[in-house]
LUMVOPA-396336 format. One line per field, with one value per residue (C-alpha): residue number from 1; chain; x, y, z. Coordinates in nm, 4 decimals, padded with zeros to 6 digits. Layout:
N
num: [NUM_...]
cadena: [A_...]
xx: [X_...]
yy: [Y_...]
zz: [Z_...]
END
This chain:
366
num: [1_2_3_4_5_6_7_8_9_10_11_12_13_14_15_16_17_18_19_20_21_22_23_24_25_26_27_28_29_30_31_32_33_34_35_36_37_38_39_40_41_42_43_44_45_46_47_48_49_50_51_52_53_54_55_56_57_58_59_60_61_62_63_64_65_66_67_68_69_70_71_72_73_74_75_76_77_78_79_80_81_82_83_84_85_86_87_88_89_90_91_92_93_94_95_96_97_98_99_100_101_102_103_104_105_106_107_108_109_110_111_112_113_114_115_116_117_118_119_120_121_122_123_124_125_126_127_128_129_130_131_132_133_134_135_136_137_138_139_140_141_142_143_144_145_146_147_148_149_150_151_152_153_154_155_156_157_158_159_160_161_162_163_164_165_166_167_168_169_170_171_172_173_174_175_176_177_178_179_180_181_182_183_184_185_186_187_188_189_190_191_192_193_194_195_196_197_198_199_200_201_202_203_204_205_206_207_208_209_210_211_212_213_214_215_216_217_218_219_220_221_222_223_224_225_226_227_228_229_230_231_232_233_234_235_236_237_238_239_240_241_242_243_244_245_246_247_248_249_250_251_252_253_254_255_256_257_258_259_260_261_262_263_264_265_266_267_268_269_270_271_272_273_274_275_276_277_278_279_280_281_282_283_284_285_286_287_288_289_290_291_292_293_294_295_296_297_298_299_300_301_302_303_304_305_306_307_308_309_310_311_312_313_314_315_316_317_318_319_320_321_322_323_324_325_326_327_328_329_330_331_332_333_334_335_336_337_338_339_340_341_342_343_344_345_346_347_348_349_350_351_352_353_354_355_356_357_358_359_360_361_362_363_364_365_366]
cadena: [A_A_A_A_A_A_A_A_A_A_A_A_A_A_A_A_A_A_A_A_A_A_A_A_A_A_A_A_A_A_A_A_A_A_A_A_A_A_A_A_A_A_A_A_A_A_A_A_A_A_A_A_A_A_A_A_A_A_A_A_A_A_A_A_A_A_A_A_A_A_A_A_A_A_A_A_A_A_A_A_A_A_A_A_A_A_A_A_A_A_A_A_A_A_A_A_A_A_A_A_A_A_A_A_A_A_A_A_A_A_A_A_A_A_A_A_A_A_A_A_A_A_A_A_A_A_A_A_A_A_A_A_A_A_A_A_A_A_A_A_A_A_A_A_A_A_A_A_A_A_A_A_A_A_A_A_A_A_A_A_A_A_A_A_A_A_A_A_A_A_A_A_A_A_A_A_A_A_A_A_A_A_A_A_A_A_A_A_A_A_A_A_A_A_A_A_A_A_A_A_A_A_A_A_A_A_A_A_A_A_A_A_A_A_A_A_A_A_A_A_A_A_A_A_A_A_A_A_A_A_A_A_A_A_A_A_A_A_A_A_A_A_A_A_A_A_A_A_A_A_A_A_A_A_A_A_A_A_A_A_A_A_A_A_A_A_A_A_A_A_A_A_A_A_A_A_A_A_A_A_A_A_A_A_A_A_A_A_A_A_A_A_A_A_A_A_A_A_A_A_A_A_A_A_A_A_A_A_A_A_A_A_A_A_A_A_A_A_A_A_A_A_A_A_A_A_A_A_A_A_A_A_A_A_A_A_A_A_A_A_A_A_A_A_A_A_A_A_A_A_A_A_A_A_A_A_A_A_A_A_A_A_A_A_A_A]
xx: [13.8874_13.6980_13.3202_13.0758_12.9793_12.6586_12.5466_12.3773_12.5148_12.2783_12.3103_11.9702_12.1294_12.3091_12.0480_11.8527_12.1523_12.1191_11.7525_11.8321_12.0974_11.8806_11.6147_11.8358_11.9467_12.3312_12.2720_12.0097_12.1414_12.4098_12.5247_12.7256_12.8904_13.0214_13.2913_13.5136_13.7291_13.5649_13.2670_12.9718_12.8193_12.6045_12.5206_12.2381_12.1208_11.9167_11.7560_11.7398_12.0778_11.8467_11.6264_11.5328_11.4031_11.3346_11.5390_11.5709_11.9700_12.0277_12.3469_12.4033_12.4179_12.6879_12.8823_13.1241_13.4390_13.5999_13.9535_13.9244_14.0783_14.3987_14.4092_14.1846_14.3029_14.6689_14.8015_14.7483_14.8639_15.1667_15.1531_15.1444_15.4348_15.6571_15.6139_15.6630_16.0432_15.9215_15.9174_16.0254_15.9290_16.2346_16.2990_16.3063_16.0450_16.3242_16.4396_16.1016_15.9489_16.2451_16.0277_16.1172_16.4866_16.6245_16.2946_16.3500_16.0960_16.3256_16.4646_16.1183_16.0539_15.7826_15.7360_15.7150_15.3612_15.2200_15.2565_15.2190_15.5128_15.6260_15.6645_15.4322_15.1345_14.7050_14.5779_14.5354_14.2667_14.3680_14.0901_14.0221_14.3007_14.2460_13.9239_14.0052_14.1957_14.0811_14.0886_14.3849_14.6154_14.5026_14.7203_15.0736_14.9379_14.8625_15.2052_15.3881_15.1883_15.2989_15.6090_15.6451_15.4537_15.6908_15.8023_15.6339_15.9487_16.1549_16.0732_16.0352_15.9638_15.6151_15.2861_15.0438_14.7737_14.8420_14.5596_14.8532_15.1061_14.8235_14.8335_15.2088_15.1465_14.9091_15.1920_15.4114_15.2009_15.1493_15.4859_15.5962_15.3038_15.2896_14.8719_14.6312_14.5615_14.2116_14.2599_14.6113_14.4341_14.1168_14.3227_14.5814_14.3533_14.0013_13.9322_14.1969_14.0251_13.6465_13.5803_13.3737_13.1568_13.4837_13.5469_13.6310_13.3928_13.6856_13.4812_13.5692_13.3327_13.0332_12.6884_12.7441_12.4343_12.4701_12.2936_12.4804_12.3804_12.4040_12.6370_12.6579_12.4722_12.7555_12.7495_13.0169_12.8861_12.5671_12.4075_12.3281_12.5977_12.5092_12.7841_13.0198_13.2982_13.2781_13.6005_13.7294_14.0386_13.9829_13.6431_13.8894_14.1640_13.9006_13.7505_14.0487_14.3257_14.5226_14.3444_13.9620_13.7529_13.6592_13.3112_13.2138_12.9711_12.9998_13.0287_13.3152_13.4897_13.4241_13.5388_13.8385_13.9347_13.8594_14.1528_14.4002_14.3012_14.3567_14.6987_14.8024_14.7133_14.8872_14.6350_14.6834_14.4265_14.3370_14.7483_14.7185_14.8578_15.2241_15.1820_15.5098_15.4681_15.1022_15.2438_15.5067_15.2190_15.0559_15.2863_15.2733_15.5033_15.5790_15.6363_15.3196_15.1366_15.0354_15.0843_15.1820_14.8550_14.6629_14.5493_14.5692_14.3381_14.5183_14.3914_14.1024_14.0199_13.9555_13.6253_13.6913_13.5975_13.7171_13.7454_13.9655_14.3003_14.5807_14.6759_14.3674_14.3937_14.1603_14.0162_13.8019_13.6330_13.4887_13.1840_13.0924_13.2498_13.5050_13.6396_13.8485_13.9852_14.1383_14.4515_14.3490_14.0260_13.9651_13.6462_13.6268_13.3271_13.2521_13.0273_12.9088_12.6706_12.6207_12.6204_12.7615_12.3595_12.2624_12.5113_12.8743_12.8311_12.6642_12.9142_12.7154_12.9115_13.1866_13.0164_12.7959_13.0878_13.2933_12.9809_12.8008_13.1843_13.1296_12.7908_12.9146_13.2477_13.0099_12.7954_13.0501_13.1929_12.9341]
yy: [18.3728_18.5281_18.4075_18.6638_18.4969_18.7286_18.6453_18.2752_18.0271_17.9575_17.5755_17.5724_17.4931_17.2297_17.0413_17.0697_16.8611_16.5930_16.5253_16.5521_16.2919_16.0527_16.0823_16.0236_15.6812_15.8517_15.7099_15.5423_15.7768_15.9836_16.2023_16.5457_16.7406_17.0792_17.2331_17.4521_17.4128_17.2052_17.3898_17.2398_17.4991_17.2353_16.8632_16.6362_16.2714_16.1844_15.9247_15.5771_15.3248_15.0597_15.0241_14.6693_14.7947_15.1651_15.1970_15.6271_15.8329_16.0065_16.1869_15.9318_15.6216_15.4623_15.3750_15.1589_15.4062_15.2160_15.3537_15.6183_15.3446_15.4345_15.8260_15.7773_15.4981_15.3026_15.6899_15.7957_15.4939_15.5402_15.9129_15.8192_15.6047_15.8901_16.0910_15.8737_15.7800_15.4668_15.4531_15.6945_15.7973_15.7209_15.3880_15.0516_14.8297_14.5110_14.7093_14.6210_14.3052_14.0343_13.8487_14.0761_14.0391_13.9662_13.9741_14.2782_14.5041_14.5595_14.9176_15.0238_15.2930_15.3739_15.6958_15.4897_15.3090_15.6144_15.7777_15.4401_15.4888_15.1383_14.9957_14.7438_14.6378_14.7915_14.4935_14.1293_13.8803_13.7647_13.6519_13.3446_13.1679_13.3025_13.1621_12.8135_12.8035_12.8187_13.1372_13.1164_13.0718_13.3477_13.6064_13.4411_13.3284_13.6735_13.8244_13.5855_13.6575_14.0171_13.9514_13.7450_13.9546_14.0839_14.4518_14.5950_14.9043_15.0264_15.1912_15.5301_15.5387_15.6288_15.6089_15.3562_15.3786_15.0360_14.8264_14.5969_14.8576_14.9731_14.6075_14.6204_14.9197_14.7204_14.4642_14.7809_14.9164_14.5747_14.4372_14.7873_14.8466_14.5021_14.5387_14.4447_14.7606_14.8531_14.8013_15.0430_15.3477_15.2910_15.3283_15.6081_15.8251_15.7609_15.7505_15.9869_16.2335_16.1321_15.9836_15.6986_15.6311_15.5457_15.2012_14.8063_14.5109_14.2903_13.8762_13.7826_14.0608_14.0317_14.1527_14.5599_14.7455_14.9912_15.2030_15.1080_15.1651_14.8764_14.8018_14.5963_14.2723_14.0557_13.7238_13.5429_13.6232_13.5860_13.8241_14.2038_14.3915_14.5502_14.5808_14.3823_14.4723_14.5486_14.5035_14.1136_14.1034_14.2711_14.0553_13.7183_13.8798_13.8980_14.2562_14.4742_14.5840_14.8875_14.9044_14.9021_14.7939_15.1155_15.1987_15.5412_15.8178_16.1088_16.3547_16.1371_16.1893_16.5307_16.5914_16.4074_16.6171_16.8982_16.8077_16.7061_17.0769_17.2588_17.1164_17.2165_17.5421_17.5229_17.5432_17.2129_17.0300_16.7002_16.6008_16.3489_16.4897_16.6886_16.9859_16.9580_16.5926_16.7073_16.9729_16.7294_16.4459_16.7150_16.8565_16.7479_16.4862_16.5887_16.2578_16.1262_16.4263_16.3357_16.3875_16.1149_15.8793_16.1424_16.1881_16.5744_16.7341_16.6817_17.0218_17.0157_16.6254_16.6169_16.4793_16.8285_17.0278_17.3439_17.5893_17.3828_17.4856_17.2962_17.2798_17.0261_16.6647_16.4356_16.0422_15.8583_15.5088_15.2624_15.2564_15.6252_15.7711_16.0299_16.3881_16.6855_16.9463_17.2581_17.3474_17.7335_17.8294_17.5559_17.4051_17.0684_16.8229_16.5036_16.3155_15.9371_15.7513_15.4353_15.4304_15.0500_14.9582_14.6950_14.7382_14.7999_14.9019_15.2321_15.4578_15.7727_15.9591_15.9950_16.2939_16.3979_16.4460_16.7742_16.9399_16.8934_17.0396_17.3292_17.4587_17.4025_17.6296_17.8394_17.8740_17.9801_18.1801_18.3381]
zz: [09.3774_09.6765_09.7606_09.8655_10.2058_10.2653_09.9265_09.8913_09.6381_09.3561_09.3395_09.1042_08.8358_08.9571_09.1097_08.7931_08.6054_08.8887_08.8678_08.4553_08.4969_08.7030_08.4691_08.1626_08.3429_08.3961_08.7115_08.9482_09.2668_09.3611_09.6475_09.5820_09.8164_09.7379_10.0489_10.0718_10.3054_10.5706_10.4916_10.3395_10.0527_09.8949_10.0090_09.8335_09.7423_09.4243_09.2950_09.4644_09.6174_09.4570_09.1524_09.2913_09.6135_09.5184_09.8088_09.7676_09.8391_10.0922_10.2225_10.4722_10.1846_10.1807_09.8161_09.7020_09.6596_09.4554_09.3058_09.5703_09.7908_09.6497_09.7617_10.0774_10.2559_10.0618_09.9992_10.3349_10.5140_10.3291_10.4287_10.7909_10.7504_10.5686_10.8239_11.1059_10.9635_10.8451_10.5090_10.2428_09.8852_09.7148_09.9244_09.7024_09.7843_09.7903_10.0897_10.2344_10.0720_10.0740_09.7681_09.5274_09.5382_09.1749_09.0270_08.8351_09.0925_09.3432_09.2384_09.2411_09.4387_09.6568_09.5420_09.1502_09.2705_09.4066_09.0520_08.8633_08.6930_08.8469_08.5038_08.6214_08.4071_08.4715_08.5251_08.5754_08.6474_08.9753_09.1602_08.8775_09.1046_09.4263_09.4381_09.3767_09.6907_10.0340_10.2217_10.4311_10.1079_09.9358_10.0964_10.0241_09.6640_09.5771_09.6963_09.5157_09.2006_09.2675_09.3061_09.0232_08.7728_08.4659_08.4024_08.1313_08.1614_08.3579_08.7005_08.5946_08.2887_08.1895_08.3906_08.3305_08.5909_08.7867_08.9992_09.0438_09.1553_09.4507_09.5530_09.5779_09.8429_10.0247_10.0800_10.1567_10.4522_10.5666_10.6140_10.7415_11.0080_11.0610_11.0513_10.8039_10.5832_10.6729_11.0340_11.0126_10.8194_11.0618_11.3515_11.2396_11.0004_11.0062_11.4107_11.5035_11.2977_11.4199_11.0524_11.1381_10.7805_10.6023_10.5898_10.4493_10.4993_10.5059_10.4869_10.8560_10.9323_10.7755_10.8189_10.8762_10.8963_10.6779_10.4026_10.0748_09.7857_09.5128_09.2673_08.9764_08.9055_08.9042_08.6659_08.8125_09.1903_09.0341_09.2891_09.3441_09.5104_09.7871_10.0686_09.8853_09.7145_09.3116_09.2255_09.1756_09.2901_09.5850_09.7084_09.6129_09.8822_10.0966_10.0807_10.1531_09.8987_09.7982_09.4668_09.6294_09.9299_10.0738_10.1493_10.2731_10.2448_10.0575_10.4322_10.5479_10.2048_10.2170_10.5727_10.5232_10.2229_10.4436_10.7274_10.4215_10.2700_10.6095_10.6484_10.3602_10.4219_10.7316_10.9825_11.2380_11.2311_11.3849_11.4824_11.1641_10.8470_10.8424_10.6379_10.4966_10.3696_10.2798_10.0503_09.8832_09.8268_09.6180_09.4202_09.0857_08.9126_08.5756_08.3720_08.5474_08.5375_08.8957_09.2637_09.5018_09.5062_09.3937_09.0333_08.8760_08.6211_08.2919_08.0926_07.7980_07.9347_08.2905_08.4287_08.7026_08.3671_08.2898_08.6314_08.8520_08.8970_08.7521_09.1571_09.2265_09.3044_09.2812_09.1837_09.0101_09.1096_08.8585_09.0535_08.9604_09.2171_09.2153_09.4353_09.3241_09.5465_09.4141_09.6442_09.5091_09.5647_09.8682_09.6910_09.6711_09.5087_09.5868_09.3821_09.4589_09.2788_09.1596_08.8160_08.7685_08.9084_08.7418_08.4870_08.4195_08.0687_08.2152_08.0958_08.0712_08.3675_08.1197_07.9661_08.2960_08.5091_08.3708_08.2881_08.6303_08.7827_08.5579_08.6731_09.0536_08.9563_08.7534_09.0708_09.3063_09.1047_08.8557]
END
């Protein structure tokens, strides 16, 4: 589908559903950012980062990402290491981590937790032993719960989107870069390719000044998130894990998005991503119904809507945060909010989010 560059997009519509959606309580803020290509068509901020402060959103706030830890910072670490002759999809992690021999996880495959089709269970409520133990513990406690967490099936199987699997990668990257995760993707990804609003706030260093928006009131913490991680298991492992941890704005998404969508074109760009290895991370799995660390619009229920492409990849983030690029047409839309402020049981986006990626499709392509 061609756009009709000396003809202005109509984003009216658009805009109207965000101010509705603020006003209807889907959300106190939010930031979208329509591209395509690198090329901004559309970039906004409604509402406020915080209903306590009345603190208002702008482009440059900063939101918990969430989930979209997995495709923008574990995925492409692993990317990296693919290319670089490191690591490979179909490798078995007991090749790698020598704690998973004769546990039952060491035929998994790489390429397995990338599509969660690991066999290995959602979920599980780590962080209620982490944090009984002091901070320099946590790290081996938590791989050896990982490695000694059952099969639910075999590798291979069927996918069953996987926190724990994520956290497996994390290990991965780790024990093959021999760096902590968010300093590896910083230095290989994100400042190679001039990104510098994507990042962790790992606990040994606190205090960034930065504009985040808040997240949920948390009962356990009890405190206001603001700059601190939502997600439990990753703020127990200290702020940074394959599952969550990132913090970015919705520009740095969208130019990152941009450089992966350029190489897979096949125009160089930036000396990071191989197009080749670009092209096989999105191609889609078919018992998964995904791409390599990247989730895929599965048709009549996406939150993308109706007008992506079947060739679009994309995330979601428990936060209210989510992306979708379509490999097709070149538009991608990012939108961040923080619909978890004050309260988890906000679940309003649900219905929100494949309308509001209608009208943009519907705008760009009347």
């Amino acid at each position: 589908m061609a756009i009709d560059k000396a003809k202005p997009i109509d984003f009216s519509f658009v805009e109207a559903m965000m101010h509705r959606a603020v006003r209807d309580q889907v959300f106190p803020g939010a930031v979208i950012r329509v591209q395509r290509g690198r090329d901004a068509l559309y970039h906004r901020a409604f509402g406020v980062a915080n209903s306590i402060s009345k603190t208002p959103a702008t482009v440059g706030t900063v939101f918990d990402l969430a989930s979209l830890s997995k495709p923008l910072a574990t995925t492409l670490a692993v990317l990296v290491l693919v290319q670089d002759g490191k690591l490979a999809p179909d490798l078995p992690v007991g090749a790698i981590l020598p704690d998973l021999k004769g546990t039952g996880k060491d035929e998994i495959e790489v390429r397995h937790l990338l599509l969660h089709t690991s066999g290995l269970p959602a979920h599980r409520p780590y962080f209620k032993q982490l944090l009984t133990l002091p901070h320099e513990h946590r790290r081996d406690r938590l791989n050896h719960f990982l490695a000694a967490e059952p099969l639910e099936r075999p590798a291979g199987e069927k996918a069953v989107y996987s926190d724990i699997g994520f956290m497996m990668l994390r290990w991965v990257v780790e024990t093959v870069s021999g760096m902590r995760l968010d300093r590896f993707v910083e230095k290989v990804v994100y400042r190679p390719l001039g990104i510098s609003s994507l990042f962790y706030v790992p606990e040994d260093a606190p205090g960034r000044q930065e504009p985040f928006a808040a997240t949920q009131r948390c009962p356990w913490r009890e405190d206001l998130l603001v700059g601190v991680v939502s997600d439990e298991n990753a703020y127990a492992f200290g702020g940074v894990d394959g599952q969550a941890g990132l913090f970015g704005t919705a520009g740095a998404v969208g130019d990152l998005l941009g450089d992966l969508m350029a190489v897979h074109r096949g125009e160089s760009h930036g000396g990071v991503f191989h197009g080749e290895w670009v092209k096989r991370f999105f191609k889609k799995d078919e018992i998964s119904g995904r791409a390599l660390g990247f989730d895929m619009p599965t048709p009549g229920e996406s939150s993308s809507g109706s007008y992506f492409s079947e060739e679009t990849v994309g995330h979601l983030g428990f936060t209210g945060t989510s992306f979708w690029s379509d490999l097709r047409t070149g538009v991608s839309v990012v939108l961040l909010t923080n619909r978890v402020h004050p309260s988890v049981e906000n679940d309003r986006i649900r219905v929100f989010r494949p309308k509001v990626h209608d009208a943009v499709m519907g705008s760009i392509f009347p």
